[in-house]
N, CA, C and O of each residue as an XYZ file, in Angstrom:
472
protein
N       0.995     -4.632    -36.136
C       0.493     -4.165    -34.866
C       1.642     -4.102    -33.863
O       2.346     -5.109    -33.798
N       1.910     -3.167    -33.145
C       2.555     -2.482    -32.074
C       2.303     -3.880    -30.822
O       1.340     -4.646    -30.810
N       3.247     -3.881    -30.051
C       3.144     -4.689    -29.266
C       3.203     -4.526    -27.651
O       4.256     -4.824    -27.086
N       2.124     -4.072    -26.915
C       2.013     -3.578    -25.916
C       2.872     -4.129    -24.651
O       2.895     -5.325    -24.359
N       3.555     -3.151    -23.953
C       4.366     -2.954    -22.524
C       3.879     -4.192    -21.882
O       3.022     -4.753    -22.563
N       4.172     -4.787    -20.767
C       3.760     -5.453    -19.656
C       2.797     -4.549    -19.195
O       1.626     -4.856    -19.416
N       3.053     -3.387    -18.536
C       2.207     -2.672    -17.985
C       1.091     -1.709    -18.604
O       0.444     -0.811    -18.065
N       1.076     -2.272    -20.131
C      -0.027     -1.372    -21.113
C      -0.853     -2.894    -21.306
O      -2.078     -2.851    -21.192
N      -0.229     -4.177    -21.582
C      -1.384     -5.299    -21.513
C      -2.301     -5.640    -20.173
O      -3.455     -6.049    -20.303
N      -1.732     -5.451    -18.965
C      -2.002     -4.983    -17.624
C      -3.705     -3.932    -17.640
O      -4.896     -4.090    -17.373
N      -2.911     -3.037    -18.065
C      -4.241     -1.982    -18.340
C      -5.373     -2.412    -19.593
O      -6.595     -2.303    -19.696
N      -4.539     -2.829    -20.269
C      -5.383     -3.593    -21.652
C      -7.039     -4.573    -21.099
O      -8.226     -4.393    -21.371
N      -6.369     -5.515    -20.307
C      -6.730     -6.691    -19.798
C      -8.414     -6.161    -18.770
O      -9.535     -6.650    -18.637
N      -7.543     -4.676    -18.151
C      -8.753     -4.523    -17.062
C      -9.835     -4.203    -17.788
O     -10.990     -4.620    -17.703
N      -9.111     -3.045    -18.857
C     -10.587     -2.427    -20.050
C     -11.131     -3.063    -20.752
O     -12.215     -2.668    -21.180
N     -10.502     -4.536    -21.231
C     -10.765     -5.295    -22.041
C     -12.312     -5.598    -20.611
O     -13.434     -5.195    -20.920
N     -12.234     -5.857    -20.090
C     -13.099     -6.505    -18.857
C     -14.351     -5.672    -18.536
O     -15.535     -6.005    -18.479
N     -13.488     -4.007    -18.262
C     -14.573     -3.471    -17.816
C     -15.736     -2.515    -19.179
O     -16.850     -1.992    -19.185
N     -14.738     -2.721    -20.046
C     -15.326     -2.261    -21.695
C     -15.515     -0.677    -21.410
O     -15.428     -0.155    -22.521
N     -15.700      0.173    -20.591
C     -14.814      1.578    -20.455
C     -15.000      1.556    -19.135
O     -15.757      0.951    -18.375
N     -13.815      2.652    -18.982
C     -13.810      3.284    -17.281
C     -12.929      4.388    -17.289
O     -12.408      4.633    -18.377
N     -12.658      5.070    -16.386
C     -12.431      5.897    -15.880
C     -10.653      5.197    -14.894
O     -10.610      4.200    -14.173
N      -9.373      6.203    -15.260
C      -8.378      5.457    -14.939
C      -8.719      4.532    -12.713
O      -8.331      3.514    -12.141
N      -9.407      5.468    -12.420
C      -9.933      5.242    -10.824
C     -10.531      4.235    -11.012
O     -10.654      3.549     -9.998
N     -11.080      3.741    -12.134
C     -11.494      2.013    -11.897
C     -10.527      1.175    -12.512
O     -10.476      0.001    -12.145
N      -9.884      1.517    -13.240
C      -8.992      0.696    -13.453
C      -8.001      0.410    -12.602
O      -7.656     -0.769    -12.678
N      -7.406      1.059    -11.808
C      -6.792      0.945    -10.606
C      -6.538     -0.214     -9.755
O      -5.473     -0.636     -9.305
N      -8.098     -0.774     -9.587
C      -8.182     -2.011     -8.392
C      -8.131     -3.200     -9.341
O      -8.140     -4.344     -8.886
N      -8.085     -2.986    -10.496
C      -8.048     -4.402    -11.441
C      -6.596     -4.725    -11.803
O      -6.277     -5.813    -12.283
N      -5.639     -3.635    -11.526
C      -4.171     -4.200    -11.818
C      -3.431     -5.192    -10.851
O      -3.963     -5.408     -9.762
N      -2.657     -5.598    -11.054
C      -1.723     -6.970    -10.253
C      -0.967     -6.019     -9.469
O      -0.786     -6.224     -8.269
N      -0.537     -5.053    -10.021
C       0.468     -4.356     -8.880
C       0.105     -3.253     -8.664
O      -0.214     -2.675     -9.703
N      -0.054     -2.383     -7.343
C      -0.539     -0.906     -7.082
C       0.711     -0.135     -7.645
O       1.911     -0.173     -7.372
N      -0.147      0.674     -8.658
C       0.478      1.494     -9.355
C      -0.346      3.217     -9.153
O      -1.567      3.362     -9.229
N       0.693      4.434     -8.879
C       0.341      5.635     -8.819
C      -1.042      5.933    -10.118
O      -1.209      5.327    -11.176
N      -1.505      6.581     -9.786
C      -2.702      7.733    -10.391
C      -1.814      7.957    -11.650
O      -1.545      7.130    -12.522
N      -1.396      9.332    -11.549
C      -0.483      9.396    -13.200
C       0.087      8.438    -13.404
O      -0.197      8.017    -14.526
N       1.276      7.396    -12.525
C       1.640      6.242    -13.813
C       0.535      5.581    -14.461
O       0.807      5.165    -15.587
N      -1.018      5.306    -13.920
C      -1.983      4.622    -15.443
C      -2.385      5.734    -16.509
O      -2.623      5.445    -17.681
N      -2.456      7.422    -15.851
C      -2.798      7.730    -16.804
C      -2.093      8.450    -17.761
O      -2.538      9.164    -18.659
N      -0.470      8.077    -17.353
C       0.505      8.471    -18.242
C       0.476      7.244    -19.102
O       0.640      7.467    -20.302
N       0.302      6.002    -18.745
C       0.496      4.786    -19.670
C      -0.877      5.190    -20.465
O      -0.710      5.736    -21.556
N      -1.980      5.012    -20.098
C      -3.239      5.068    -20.651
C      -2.776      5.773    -22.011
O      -2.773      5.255    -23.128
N      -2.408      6.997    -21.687
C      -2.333      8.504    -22.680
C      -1.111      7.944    -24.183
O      -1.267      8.110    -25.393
N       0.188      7.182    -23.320
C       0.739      6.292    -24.370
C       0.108      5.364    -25.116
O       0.495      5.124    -26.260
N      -1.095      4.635    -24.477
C      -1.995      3.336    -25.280
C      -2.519      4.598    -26.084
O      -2.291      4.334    -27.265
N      -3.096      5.805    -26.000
C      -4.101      6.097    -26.831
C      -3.238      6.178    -27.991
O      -3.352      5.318    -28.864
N      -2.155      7.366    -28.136
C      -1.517      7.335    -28.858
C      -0.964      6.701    -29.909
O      -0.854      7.131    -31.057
N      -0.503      5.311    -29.329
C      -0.299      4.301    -29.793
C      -1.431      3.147    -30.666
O      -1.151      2.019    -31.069
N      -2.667      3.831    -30.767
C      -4.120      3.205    -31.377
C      -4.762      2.365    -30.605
O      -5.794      1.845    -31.028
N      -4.282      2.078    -29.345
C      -5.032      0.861    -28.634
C      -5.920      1.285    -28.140
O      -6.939      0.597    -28.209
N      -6.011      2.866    -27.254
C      -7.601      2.837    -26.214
C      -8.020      4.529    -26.893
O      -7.189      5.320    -27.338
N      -8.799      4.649    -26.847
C      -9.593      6.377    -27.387
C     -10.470      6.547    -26.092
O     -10.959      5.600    -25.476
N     -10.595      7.753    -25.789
C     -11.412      8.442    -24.725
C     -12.714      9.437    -24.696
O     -12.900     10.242    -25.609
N     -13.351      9.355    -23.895
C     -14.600     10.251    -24.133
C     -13.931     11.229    -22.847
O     -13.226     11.006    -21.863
N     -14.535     12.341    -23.417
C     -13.667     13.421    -22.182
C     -15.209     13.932    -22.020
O     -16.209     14.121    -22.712
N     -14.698     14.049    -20.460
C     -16.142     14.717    -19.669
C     -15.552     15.766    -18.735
O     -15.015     15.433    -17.678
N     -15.638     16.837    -19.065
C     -14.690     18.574    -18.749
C     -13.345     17.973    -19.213
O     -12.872     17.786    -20.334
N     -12.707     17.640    -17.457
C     -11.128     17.368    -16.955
C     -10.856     16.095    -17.162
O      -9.707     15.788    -17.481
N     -11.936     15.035    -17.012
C     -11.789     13.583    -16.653
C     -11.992     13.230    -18.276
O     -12.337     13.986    -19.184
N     -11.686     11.942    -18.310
C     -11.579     11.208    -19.531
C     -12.276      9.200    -19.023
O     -12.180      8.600    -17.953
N     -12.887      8.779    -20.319
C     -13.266      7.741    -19.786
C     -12.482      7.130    -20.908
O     -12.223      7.730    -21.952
N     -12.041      5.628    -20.570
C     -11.131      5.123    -21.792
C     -12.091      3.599    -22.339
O     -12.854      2.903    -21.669
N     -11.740      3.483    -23.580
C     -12.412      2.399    -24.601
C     -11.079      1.793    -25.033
O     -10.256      2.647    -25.362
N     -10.672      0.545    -25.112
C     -10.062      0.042    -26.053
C     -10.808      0.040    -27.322
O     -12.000     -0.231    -27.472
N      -9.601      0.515    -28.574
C      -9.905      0.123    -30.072
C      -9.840     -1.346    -30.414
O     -10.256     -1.780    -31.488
N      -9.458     -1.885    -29.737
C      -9.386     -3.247    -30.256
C      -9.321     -4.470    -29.296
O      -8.674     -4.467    -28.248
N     -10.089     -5.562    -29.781
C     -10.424     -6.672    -29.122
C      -9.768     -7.591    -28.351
O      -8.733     -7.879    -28.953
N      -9.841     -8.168    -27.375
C      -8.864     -8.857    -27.055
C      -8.742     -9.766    -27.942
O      -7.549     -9.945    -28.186
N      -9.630    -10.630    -28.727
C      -9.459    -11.225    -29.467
C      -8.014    -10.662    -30.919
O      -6.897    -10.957    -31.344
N      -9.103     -9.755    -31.095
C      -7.986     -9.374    -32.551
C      -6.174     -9.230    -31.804
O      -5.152     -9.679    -32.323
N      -6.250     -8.703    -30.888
C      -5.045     -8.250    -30.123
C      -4.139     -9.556    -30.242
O      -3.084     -9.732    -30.851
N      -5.122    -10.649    -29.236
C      -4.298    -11.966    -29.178
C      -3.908    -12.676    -31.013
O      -2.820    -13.222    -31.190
N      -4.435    -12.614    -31.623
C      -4.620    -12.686    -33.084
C      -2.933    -12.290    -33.465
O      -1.915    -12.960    -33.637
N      -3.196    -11.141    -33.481
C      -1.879    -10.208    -33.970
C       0.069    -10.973    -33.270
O       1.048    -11.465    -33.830
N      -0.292    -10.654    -31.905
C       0.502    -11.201    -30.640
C       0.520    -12.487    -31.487
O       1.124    -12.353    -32.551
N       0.126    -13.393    -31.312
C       0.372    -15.152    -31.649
C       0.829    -15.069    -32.561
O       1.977    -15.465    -32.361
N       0.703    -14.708    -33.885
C       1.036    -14.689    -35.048
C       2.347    -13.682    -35.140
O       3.132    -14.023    -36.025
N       2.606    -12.887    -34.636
C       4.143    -12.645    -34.345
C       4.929    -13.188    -33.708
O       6.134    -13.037    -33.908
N       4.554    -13.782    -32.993
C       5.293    -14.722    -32.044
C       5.824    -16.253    -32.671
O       6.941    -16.747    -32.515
N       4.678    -16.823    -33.411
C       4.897    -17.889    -33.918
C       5.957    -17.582    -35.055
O       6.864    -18.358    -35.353
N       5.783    -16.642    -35.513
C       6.718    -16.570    -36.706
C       8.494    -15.962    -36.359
O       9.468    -16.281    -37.042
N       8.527    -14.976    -35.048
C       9.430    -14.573    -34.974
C      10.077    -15.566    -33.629
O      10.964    -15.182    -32.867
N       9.375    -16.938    -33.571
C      10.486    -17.977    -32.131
C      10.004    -19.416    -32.786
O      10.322    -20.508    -32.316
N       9.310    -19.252    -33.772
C       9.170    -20.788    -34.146
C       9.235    -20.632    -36.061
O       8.871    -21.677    -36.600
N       9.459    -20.001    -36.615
C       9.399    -19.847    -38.052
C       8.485    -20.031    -38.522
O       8.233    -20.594    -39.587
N       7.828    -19.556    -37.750
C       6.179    -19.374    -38.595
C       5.816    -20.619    -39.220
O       5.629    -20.849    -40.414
N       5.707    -21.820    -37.658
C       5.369    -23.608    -37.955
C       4.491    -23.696    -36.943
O       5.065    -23.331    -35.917
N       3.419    -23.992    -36.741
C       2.394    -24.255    -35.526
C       3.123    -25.286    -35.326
O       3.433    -25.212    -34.137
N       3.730    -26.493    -35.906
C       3.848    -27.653    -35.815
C       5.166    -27.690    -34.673
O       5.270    -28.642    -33.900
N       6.188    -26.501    -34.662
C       7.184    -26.030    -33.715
C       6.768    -25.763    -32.701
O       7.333    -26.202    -31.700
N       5.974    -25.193    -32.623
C       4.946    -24.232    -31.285
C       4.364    -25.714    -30.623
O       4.839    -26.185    -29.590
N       3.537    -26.197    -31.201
C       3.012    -27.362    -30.503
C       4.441    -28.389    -29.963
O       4.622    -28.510    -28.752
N       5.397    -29.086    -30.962
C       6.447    -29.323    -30.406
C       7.245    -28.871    -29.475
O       8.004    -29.748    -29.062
N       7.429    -27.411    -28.771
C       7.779    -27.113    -28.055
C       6.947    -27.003    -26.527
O       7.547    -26.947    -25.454
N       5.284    -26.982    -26.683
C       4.646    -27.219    -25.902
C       5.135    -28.735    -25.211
O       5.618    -28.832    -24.083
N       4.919    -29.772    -26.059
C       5.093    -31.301    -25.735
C       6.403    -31.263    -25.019
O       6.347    -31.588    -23.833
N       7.875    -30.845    -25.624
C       9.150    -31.023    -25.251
C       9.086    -30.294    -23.819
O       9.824    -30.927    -23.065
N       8.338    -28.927    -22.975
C       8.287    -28.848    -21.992
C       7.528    -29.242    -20.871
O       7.456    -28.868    -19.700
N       6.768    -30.445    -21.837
C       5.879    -31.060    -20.511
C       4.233    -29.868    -20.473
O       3.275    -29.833    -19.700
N       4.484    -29.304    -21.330
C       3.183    -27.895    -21.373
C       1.518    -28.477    -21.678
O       0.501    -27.968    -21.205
N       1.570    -29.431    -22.410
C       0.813    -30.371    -22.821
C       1.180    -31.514    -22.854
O       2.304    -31.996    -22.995
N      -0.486    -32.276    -22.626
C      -0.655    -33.802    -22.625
C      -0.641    -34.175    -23.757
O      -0.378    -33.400    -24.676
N      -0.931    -35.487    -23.947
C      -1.345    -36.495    -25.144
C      -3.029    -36.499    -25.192
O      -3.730    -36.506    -26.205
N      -3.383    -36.494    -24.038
C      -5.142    -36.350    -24.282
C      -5.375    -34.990    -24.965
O      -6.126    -34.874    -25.933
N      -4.629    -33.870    -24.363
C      -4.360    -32.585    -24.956
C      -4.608    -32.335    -26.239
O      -5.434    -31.592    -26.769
N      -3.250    -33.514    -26.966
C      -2.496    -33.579    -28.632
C      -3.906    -33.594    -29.276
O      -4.308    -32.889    -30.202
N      -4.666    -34.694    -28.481
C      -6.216    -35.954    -29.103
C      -6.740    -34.438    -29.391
O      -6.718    -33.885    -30.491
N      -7.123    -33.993    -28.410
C      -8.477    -32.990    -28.518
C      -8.399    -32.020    -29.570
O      -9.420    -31.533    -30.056
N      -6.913    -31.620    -30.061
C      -6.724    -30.718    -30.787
C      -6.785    -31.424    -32.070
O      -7.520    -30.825    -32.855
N      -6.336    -32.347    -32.491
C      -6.466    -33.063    -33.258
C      -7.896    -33.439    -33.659
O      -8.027    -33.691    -34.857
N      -9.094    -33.537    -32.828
C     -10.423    -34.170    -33.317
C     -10.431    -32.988    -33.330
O     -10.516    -32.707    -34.526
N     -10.384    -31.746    -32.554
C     -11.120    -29.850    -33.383
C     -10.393    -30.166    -34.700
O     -11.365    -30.181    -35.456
N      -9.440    -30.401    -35.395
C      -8.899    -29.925    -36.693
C      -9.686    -30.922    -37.324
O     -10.363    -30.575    -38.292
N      -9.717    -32.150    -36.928
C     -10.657    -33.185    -38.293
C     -11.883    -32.683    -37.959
O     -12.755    -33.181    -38.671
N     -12.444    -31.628    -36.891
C     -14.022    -31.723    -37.264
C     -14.571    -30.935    -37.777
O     -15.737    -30.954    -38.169
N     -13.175    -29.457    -37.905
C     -13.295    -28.538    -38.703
C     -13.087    -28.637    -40.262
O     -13.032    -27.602    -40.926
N     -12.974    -29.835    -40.828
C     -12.464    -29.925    -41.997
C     -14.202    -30.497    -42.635
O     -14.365    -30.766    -43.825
């Protein structure tokens, strides 16, 4: 999986939210005011790219993400873990602890989800 722009997870995030719209609603859901064509020049790159498909109504277009935030974050983590920690949760969590990112009550909780999933 392709790994979306700052400003294509941006747009990701709003559709993920609003589950379709029209680029004029997506607009007020971004962090930074961005021009009319720059979302729907990015938009037109997400489609391309497999992330959002559109229903066209004449001129206008309404946009859908193809894929979940879930599956998305899925993909993302699992490249990440493997390409800054060698593909070790046990690194990832160690590096959480070494920056102070997590607690020890934290460590507990994750620890009783894994024994209660077993």
């Amino acid at each position: 999986m392709e790994k979306l722009t700052n400003k294509e997870e941006e747009i990701m995030h709003a559709l993920w939210k609003l589950k379709k719209a029209f680029v004029k609603e997506i607009m007020p859901l971004l962090p930074e005011k961005l021009h009319y064509n720059t979302v729907s020049t990015t938009i037109r790159k997400m489609e391309t790219k497999g992330f959002v498909k559109h229903i066209a109504y004449g001129k206008t277009h309404q946009y859908l993400p193809t894929i979940s935030k879930e599956a998305y974050r899925k993909g993302y983590m699992s490249k990440t873990i493997d390409h800054y920690f060698e593909n070790s949760y046990k690194n990832v969590v160690s590096f959480f602890a070494e920056e102070e990112k997590i607690s020890v009550d934290e460590l507990r909780e994750i620890i009783e989800l894994i024994e209660n999933k077993k």
